[in-house]
N, C-alpha and C positions, 0 to 999 in steps of 0.2 A: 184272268182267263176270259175268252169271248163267252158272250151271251150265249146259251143253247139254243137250234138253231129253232125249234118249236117256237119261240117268242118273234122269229121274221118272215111265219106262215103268210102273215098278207102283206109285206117287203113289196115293194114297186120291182117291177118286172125290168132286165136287159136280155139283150139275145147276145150268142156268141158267133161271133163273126168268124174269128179262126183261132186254134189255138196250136202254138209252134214249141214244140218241143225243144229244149237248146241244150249244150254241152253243159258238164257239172251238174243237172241234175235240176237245170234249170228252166221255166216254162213262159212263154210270153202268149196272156189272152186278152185277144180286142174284142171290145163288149161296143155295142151300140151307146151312146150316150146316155146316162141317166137323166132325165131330164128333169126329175123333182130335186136334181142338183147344181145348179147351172153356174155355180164358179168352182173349179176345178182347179189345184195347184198344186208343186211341190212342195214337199212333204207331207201331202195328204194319202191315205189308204183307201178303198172301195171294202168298206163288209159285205162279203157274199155270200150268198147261203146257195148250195145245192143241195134242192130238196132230194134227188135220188140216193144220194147217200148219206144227208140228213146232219151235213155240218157247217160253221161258219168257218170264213177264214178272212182275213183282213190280208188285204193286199196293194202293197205302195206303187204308185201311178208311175209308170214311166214314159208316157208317152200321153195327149189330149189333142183333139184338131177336131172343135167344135163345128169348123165351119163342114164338116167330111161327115160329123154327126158318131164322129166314133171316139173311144180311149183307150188305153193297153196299161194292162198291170204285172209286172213281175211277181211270180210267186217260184218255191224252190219246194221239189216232191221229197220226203213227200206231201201229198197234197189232195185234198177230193177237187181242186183246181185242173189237177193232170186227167182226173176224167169225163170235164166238161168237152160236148161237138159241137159244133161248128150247128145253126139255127135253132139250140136250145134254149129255151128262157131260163135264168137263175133269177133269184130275189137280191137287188139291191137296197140293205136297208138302213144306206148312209156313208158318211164319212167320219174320219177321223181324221187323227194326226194336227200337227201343228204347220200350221202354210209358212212356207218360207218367201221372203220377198223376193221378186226377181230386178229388183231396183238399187242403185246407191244412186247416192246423191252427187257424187262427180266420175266424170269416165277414169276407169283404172282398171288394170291387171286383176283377174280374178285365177283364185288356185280352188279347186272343188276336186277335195278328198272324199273318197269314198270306197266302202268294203262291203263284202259281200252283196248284200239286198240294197243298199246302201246305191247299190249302180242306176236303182227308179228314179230317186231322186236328184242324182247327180246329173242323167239325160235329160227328165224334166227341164232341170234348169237350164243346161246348157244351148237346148232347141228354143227355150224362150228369149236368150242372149243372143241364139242365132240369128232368128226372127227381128229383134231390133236391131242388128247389126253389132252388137257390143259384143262378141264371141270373139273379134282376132285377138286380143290380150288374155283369152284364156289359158288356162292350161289344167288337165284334167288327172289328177292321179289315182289310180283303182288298185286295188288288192281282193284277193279272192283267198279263201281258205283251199280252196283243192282247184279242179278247174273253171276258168273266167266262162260265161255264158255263150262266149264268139271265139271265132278263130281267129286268135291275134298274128299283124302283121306288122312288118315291117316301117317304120312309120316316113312320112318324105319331109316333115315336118322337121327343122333343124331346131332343137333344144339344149344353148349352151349350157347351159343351167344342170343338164342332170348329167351322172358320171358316164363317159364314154363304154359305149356297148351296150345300153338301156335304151331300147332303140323299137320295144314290144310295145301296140300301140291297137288300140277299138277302131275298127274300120269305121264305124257308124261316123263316132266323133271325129275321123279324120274326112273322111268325106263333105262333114260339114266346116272343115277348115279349124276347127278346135284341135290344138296339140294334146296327145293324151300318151303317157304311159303308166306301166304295168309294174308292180310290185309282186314276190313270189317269197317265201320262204324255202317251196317245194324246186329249186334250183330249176325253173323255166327260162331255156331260151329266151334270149334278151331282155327279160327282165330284172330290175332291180332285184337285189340278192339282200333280202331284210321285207321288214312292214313298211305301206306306203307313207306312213308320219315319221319313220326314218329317211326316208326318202324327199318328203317335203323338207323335212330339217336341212337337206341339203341343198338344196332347192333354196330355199330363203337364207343360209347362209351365202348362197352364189350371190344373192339379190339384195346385199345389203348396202351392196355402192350406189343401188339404184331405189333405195329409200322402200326398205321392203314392209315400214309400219305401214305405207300407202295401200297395200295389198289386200283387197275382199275377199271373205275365206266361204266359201261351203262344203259342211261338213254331214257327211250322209252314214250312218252306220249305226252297230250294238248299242245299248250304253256304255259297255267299257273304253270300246273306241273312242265315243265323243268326250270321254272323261280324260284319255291318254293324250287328247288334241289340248286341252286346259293345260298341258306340260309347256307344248311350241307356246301358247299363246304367253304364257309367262317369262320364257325366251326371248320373245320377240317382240314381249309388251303393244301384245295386239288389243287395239280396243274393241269394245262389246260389239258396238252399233257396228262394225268392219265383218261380224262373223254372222251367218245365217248356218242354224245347226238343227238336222234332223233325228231323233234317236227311234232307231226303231224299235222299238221295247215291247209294238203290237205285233208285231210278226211270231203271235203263236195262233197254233190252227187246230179248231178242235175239231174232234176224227173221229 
């Protein structure tokens, strides 16, 4: 469980810049930079403490642009996250998480899975792919338990690879030229009809003429998920150094 919040009375201070309300239940808050933190990466969380209602909550980065002087964390309500305003101070009193590389060692196709909260660290990495230009070989698959945080579209992005009519796709990551779609159990409009690691299974069986152990994996989600991904990776006899893997196991929030 998170530390009680009484223990990050004197936390270093962020302001909140805006906080956006999003579908499913979901909240995105830009916080001015921490500055007593000054490397910032995927798979890491922000512990925040709001004093007015006197809780911590850990929350995974989805967004950094140090040069702007700002960051953005995904958090899902509930939440005492949902009742921070816009020029508030909260106490930042750190980071966690384990940083994932945004590097390999030769250019290649990258697949970044991820579910639910799991979508922080999936955009993290993807803007920093985009940024060194290594994003066109990506391809992004997300799954959500109820509804995804954006209103998915259409995507223009042609993906032989995944089964015809799977075609639900993140504006965000399609704007940045990253292919993405969408996995649903809850029968969504053009979404894959199963979990997203069923959906990769398909995916890397399309991609086996084209030497699919070459492929870099990032894996963002539950424990159980990152556990259920050890399945493909035995499939497919993926090796370690090839998988950067997030579990988010801190996303609890004490209330």
């Amino acid at each position: 469980m998170p530390e009680r919040a009484d223990s990050h009375a004197l936390a270093p201070q962020v302001v909140v810049l805006t906080n956006l309300g999003m579908r499913g239940d979901y909240g995105l808050l830009r916080l001015t930079w921490p500055k007593h933190i000054p490397n910032l990466n995927p798979g890491h969380a922000l512990q925040l403490h709001t004093p007015a209602i006197d809780a911590v909550t850990c929350a995974p980065l989805f967004r950094c642009d140090p040069r702007g002087d700002w960051c953005e964390v995904l958090y899902r309500s509930p939440s005492a996250l949902s009742q921070c305003k816009p020029t508030e101070s909260i106490g930042c009193s750190g980071v966690i998480g384990n940083e994932m590389s945004s590097t390999f060692t030769t250019p290649q196709k990258t697949l970044l899975l991820g579910s639910g909260l799991g979508l922080a660290p999936i955009v993290f990495f993807a803007d920093l792919l985009r940024q060194r230009r290594q994003h066109r070989q990506s391809i992004a698959l997300l799954e959500f338990d109820d509804e995804a945080p954006f209103v998915a579209t259409p995507s223009r992005i042609l993906l032989p690879t995944v089964p015809n009519g799977v075609i639900a796709c993140m504006p965000l990551l399609e704007d940045w030229g990253i292919a993405s779609r969408l996995a649903s159990t809850t029968d969504q409009p053009g979404t894959f009809d199963g979990g997203v690691l069923a959906l990769a299974d398909h995916v890397l069986g399309q991609l086996r003429r084209d030497n699919a152990s070459a492929i870099a994996f990032v894996v963002a989600g539950t424990d159980e998920f990152v556990e259920q991904f050890s399945m493909l990776r035995e499939k497919y006899r993926i090796q370690p150094e090839r998988v950067q893997v997030c579990a988010l196991a801190y996303t609890i929030t004490n209330q």
